[in-house]
C-alpha positions as CSV (number, residue, x, y, z in Angstrom):
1,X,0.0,0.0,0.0
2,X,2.3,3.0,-1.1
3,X,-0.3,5.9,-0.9
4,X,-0.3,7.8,2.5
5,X,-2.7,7.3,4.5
6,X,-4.2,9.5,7.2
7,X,-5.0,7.5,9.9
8,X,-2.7,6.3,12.6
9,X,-1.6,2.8,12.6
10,X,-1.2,-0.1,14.8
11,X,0.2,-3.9,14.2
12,X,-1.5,-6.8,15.3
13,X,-0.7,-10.6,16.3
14,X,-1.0,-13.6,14.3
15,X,-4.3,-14.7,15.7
16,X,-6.0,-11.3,15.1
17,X,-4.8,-11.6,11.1
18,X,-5.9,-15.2,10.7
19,X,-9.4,-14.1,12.4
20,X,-9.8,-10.8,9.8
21,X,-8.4,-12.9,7.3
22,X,-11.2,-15.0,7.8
23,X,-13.9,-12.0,7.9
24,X,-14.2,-11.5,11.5
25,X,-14.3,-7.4,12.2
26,X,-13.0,-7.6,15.9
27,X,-10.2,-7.9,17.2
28,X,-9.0,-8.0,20.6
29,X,-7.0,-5.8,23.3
30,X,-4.5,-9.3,23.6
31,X,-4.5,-9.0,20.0
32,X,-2.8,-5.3,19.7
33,X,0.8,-5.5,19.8
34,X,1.4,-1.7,20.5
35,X,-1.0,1.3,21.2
36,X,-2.0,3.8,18.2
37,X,-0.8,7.5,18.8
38,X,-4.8,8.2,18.8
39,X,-7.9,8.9,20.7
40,X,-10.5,6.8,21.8
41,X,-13.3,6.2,19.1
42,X,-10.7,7.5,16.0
43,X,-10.1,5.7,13.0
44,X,-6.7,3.4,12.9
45,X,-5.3,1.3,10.0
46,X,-4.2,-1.9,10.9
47,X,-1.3,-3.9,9.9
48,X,0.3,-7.5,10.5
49,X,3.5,-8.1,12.1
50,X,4.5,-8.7,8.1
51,X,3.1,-4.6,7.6
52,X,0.1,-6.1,5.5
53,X,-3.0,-3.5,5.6
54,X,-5.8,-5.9,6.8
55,X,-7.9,-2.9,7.2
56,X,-9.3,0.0,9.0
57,X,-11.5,0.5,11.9
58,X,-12.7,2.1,15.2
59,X,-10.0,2.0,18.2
60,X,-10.7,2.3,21.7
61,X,-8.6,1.4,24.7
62,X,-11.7,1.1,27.2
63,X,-13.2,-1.9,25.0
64,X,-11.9,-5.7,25.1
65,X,-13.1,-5.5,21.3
66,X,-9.9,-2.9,21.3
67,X,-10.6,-2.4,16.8
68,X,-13.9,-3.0,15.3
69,X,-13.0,-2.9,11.6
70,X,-15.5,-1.3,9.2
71,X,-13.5,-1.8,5.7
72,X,-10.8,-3.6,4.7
73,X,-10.4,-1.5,1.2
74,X,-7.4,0.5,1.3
75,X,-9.4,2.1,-1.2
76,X,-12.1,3.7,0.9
77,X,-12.7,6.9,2.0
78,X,-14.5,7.5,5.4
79,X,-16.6,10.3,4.5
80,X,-19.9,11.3,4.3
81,X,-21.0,9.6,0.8
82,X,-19.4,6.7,2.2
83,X,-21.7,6.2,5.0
84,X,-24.9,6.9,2.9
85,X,-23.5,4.5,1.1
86,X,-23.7,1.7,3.9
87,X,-26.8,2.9,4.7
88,X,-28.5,2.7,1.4
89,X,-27.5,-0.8,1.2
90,X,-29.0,-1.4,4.7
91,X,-32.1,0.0,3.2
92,X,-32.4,-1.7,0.3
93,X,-31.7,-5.1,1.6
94,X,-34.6,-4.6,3.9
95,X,-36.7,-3.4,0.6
96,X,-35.8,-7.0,-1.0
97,X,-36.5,-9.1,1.7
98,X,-39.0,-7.7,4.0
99,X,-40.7,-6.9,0.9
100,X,-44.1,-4.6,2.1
101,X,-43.5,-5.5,5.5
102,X,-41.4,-2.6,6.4
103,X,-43.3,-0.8,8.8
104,X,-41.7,-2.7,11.7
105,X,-38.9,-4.5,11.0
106,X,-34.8,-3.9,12.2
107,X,-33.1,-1.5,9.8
108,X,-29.0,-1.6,10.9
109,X,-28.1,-4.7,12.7
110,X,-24.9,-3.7,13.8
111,X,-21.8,-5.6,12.1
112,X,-23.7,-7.4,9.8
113,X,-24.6,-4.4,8.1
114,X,-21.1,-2.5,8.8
115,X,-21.9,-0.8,11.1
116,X,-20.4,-1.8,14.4
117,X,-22.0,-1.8,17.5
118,X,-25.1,0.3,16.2
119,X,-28.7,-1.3,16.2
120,X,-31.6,0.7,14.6
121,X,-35.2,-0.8,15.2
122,X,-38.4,0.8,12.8
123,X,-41.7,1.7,14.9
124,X,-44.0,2.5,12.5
125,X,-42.7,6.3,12.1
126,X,-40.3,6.0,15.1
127,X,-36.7,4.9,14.8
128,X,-35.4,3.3,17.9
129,X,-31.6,3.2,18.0
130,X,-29.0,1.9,20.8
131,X,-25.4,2.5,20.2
132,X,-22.6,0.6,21.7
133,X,-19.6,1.3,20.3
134,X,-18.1,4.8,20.4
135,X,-16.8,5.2,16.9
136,X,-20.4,5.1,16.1
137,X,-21.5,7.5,18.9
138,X,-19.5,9.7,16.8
139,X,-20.8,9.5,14.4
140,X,-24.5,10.0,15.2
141,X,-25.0,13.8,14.1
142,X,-24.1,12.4,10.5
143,X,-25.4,8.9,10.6
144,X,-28.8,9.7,12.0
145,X,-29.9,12.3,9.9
146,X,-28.9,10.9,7.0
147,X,-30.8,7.5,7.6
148,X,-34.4,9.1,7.9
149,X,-33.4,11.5,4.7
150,X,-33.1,8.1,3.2
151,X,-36.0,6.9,4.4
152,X,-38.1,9.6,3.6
153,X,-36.8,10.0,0.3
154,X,-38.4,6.8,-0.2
155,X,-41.9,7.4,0.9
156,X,-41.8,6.7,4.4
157,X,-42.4,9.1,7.2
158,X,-39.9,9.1,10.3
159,X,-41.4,11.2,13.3
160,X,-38.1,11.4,15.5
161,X,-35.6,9.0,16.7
162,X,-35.7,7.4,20.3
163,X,-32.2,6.6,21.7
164,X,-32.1,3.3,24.0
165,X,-28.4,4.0,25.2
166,X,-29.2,3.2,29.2
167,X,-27.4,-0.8,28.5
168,X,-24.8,-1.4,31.0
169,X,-22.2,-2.1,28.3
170,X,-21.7,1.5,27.3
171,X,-19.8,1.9,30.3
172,X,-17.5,-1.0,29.3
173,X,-17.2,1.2,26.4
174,X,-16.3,4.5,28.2
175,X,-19.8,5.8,27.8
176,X,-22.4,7.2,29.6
177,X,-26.0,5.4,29.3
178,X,-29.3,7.4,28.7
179,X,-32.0,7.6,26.8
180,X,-34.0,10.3,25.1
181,X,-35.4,11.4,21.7
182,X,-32.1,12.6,19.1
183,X,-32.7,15.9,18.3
184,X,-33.0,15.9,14.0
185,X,-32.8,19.1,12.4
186,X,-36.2,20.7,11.2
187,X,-37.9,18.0,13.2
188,X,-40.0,18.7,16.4
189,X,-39.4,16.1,19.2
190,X,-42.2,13.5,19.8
191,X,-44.6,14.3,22.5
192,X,-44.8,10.7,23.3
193,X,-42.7,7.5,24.1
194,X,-45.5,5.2,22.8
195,X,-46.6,4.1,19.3
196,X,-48.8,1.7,18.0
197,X,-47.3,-1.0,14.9
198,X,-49.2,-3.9,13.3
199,X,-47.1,-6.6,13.0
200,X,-48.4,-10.4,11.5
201,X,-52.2,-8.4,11.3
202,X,-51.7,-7.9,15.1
203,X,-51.7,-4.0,16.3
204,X,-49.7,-3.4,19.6
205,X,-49.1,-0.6,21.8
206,X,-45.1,-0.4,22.2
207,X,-43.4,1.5,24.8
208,X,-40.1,2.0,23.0
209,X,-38.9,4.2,26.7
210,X,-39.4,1.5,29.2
211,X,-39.5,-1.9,27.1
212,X,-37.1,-4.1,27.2
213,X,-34.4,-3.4,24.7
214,X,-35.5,-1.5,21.8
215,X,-39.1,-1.6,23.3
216,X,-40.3,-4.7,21.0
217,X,-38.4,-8.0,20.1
218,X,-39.1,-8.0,15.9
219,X,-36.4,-10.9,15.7
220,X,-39.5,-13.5,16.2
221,X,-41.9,-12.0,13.4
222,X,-42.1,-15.0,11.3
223,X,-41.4,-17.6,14.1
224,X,-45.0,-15.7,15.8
225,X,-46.6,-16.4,12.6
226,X,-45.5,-20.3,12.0
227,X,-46.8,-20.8,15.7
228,X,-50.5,-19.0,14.5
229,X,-50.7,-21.5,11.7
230,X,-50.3,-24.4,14.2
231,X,-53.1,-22.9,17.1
232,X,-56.5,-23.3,15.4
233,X,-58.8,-25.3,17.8
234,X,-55.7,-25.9,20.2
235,X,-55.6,-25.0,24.0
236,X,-52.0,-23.3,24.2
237,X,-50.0,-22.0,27.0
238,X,-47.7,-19.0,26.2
239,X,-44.6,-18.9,28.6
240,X,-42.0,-15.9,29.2
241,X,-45.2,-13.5,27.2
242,X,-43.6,-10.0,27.9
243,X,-45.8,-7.9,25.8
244,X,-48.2,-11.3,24.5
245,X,-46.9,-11.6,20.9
246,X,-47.0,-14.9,20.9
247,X,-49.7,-15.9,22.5
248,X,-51.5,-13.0,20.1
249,X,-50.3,-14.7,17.4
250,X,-51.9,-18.1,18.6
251,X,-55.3,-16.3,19.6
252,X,-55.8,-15.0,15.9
253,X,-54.6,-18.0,14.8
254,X,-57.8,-19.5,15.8
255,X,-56.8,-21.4,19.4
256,X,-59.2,-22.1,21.5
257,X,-57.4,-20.3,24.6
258,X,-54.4,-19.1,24.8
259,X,-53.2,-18.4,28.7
260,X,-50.1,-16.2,28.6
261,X,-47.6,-15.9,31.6
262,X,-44.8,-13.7,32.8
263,X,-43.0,-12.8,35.6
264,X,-43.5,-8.8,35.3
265,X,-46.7,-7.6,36.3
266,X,-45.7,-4.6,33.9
267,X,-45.4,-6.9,30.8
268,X,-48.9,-8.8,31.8
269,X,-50.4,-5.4,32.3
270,X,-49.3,-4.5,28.4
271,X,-50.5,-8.0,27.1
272,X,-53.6,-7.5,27.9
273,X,-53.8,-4.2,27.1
274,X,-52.6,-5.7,23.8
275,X,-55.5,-8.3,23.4
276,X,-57.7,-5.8,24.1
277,X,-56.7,-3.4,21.4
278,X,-57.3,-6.6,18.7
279,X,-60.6,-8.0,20.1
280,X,-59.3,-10.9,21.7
281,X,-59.2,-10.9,25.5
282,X,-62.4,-13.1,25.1
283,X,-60.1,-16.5,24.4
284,X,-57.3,-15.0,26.1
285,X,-55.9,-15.0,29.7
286,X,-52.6,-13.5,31.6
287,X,-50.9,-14.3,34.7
288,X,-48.0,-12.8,36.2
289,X,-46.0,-15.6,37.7
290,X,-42.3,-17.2,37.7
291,X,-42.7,-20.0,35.1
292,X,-40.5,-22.4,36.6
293,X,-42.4,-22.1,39.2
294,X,-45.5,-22.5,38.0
295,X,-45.0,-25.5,35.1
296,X,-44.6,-27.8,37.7
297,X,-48.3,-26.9,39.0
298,X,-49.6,-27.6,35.9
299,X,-51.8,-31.0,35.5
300,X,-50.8,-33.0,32.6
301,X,-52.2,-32.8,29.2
302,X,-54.2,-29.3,30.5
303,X,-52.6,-27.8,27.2
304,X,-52.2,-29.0,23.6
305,X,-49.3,-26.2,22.5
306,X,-47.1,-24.8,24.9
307,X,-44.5,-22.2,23.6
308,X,-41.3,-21.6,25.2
309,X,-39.6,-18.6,24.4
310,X,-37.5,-17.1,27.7
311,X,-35.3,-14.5,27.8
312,X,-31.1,-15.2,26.9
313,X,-30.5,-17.7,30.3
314,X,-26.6,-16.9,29.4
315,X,-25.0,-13.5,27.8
316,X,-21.2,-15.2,28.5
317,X,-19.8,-18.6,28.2
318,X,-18.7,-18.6,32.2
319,X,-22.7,-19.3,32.4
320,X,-23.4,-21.9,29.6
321,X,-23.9,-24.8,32.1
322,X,-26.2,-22.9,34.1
323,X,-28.0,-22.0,31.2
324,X,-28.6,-25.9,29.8
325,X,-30.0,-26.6,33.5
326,X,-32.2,-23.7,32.9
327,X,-33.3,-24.6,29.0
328,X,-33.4,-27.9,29.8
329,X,-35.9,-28.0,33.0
330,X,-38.6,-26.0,30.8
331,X,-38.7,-28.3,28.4
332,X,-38.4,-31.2,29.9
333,X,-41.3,-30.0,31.8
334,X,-43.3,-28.7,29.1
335,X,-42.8,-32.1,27.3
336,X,-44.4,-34.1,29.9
337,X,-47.1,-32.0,29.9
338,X,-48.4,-32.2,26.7
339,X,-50.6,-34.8,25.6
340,X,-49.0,-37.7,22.9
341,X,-49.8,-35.5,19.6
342,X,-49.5,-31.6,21.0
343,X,-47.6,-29.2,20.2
344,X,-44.1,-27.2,21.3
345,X,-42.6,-24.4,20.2
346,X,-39.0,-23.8,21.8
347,X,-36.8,-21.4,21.3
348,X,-33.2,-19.5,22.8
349,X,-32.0,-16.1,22.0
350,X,-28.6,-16.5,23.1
351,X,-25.4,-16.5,20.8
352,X,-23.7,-18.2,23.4
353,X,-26.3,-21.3,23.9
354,X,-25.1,-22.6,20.3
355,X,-27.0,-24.4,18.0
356,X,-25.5,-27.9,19.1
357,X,-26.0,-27.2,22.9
358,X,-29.5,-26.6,22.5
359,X,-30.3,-29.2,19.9
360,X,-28.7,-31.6,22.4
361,X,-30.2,-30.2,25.5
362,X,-33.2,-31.1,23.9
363,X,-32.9,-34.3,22.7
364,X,-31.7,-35.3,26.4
365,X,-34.9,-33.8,27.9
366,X,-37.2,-35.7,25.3
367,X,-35.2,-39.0,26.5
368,X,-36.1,-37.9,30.1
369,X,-39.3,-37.0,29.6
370,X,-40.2,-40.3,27.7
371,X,-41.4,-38.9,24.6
372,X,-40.5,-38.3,21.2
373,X,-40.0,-35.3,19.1
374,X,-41.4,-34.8,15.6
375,X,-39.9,-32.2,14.1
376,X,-42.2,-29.4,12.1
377,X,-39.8,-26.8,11.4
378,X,-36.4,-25.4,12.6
379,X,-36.0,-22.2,12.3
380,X,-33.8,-18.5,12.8
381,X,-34.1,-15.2,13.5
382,X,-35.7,-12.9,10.6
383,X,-34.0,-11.8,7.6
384,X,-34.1,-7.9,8.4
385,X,-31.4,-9.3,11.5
386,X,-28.9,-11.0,8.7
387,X,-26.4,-13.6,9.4
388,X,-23.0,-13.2,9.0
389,X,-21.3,-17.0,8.2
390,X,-18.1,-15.6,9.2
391,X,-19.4,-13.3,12.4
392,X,-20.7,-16.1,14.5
393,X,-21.9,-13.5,16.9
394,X,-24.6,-12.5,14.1
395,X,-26.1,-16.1,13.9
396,X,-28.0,-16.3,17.8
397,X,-31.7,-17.4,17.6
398,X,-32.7,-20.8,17.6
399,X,-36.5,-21.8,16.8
400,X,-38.1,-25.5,16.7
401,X,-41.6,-26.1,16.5
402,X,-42.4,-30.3,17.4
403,X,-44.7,-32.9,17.4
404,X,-44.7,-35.1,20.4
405,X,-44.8,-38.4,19.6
C-alpha cells in the first residue's frame, strides 16, 4: 500500500490476522501488539507483524473489542457519501427481503450491516436506536440524519428517533448510558414514548422508553406467525409473554385459549392491554407468575401447544452450564405436559447457547421426559437481522416447533 494514508496505525498478532483474514471485524485488546498514537473512538489502520494492511476501523482502549474494523479497502474513504452508502445498502436489503413489510422491522443490525456496535429498530414512524460502540456514537450527528433523509426519500415518514443508550455495556465502552429522543434538524421532538405498529395483522401498543431493549423483540416476526398456523382449535400456554406476541399470534390463529404468563406484572399489564386493542381478551388469559415455578403446578395434558420462548439464560460462556440446567428443566417439563400429539414451540436467544448445545439439551430432555420429538420446522431469526457466516456472533436465535410423539 504505497499511498499515505491519514490515519494512525497499529500492528496486530497472528491470531487477530488469521481471524480478519477470515472476515471477522473484531479484534481484541490481547491482539494489539502496540497502542496507536490516537484517541479513543478514532479511525486506525491496521497492519500484521509482516506490515500487510488488513484494514481499518474504530480504536478504543476502554473496550476488550480494542478495533472493530469497518472496511478492509485500502481504497475507501470515510466520508460522508461513504456512510450513505452503507446505509442505502442497509435499506435496500430490507426493501428485498422484508418486501411490504417494512413498517416494523430492524433497519441496521450492527456488524452485519457494517456498522459496528449500532442497532436501529423501525416503529412504525419512530426509529429506535442503541449505540454501543463509540466510533459510532461519533458519528451520530451524521449517521442519523442521513438515515431518515433516506427513508423519507423513499416514501416513508420518520417522526423522530428514540435513543435506548441506558445498556450497562456502554460503560464498558467509556460511555455514559441514557435515553432520550435525538434531536434531528427541522424535526420537532415526539410528544410521546408510545406508538402503535401492526405486525403479523396484530396491532400493539409499544413502549419503546421502558421496554425491554428496543421496546419490541421483531427478531421473532415470522417464528409468531409459524406458531399462529399451528393454534386453530388448540388449548395453548404461552410462557416468558412479555408484551403477549406470541400468544397474540396463537389467539388470531384461531386457538381455542391461549393463557399467557410472565414474571413482570408490567409486561402482563401491556398484554392485555394488547389483546384488548385486537378483540381478543375473550379466548385470552394472563398471569404474572415465575414459570419455573409454576409449570410444575400444571396437570398434565391441560394444554395442547405450549411455547417456550424465555429471555437469553446466558450473555457469556462462564454461564453456559447454568444456562442448559435452565433450558433444559422447561422443556423437559413442558414435554411431559403435553398430551401424545401436541404441540411445542421452543426457542433460545442466546449466541452463546449454540446451536449444538440446545439441539442436544433437547434431545436429552425428550429422553427424560419419555417422549418423542417430531420435528415441524427449525427455524432463525428474521431476515431484516442478517447472518454473517463468518461473524458467528450475528447467527444467535434458535427456533423448533415439534410434534410429540
Amino acid at each position: 500500500m504505497k499511498q499515505e494514508r491519514p490515519y494512525p496505525f497499529v500492528h496486530v498478532s497472528q491470531k487477530a490476522e488469521r481471524s480478519v483474514e477470515n472476515g471477522h471485524p473484531w479484534i481484541y485488546d490481547t491482539e494489539v501488539l502496540e497502542p496507536p498514537a490516537c484517541g479513543d473512538g478514532e479511525l486506525v489502520d491496521v497492519f500484521s507483524g509482516r506490515r500487510t494492511y488488513l484494514g481499518t476501523g474504530f480504536y478504543n482502549s476502554h473496550s476488550k473489542i480494542r478495533i472493530r474494523l469497518i472496511s478492509r479497502n485500502a481504497n475507501d474513504r470515510f466520508d460522508e457519501a461513504f456512510w450513505e452508502r452503507r446505509l442505502r445498502h442497509a435499506w435496500e436489503y430490507r426493501k428485498t427481503v422484508m418486501g411490504e413489510d417494512l413498517s416494523c422491522c430492524r433497519l441496521i443490525f450492527g456488524e452485519a450491516d457494517s456498522f459496528p456496535g449500532l442497532t436501529v429498530d423501525r416503529f412504525s414512524d419512530i426509529l429506535v436506536a442503541q449505540t454501543l460502540s463509540l466510533g459510532i456514537e461519533r458519528l451520530k450527528p451524521l449517521l442519523f440524519p442521513l438515515l431518515v433523509r433516506i427513508l423519507e426519500e423513499d416514501g416513508q415518514q420518520i417522526s423522530g428517533i428514540y435513543e435506548r443508550n441506558d445498556a450497562a455495556i456502554r460503560e464498558l465502552e467509556g460511555m455514559e448510558q441514557g435515553k432520550g429522543f435525538f434531536p434531528l434538524p427541522g424535526k420537532s421532538l415526539p410528544d410521546t414514548a408510545c406508538t402503535e405498529i401492526t405486525e403479523n395483522g396484530i396491532r400493539y401498543l409499544v413502549d419503546f422508553e421502558n421496554g425491554q431493549k428496543t421496546g419490541f423483540f421483531l427478531d421473532q416476526k415470522y417464528n409468531r406467525r409459524a406458531v399462529a398456523r399451528l393454534s386453530r382449535g388448540k388449548r395453548v400456554l404461552d410462557c416468558f409473554t412479555h408484551t403477549g406476541s406470541f400468544g397474540l399470534n396463537a389467539a388470531m390463529g384461531g386457538a381455542a385459549h391461549v393463557h399467557s404468563v410472565d414474571i413482570s406484572e408490567d409486561a402482563v399489564r401491556m398484554a392485555r392491554e394488547n389483546a384488548r386493542r385486537n378483540g381478543l381478551e375473550e379466548r385470552m388469559s394472563f398471569q404474572a407468575a415465575n414459570v419455573f415455578d409454576l409449570l410444575p403446578t400444571i396437570p398434565a395434558k391441560s394444554y395442547d401447544f405450549i411455547i417456550l420462548d424465555p429471555p437469553a439464560f446466558t450473555k457469556s460462556r462462564k454461564t453456559v452450564r447454568s444456562a442448559v440446567r435452565g433450558y433444559k428443566e422447561i422443556n423437559l417439563r413442558a414435554m411431559k405436559l403435553l398430551p401424545l400429539g401436541g404441540y411445542l414451540a421452543t426457542c433460545s436467544c442466546s449466541h452463546f447457547m449454540t446451536e449444538e448445545l440446545f439441539v442436544d439439551m433437547l434431545r436429552d430432555a425428550a429422553r427424560d421426559a419419555g417422549v418423542r420429538l417430531r420435528q415441524i420446522e427449525a427455524r432463525q431469526q428474521a431476515p431484516d437481522h442478517p447472518i454473517l457466516w463468518n461473524v458467528p456472533e450475528t447467527n444467535y436465535l434458535k427456533f423448533y416447533l415439534f410434534q410429540i410423539c
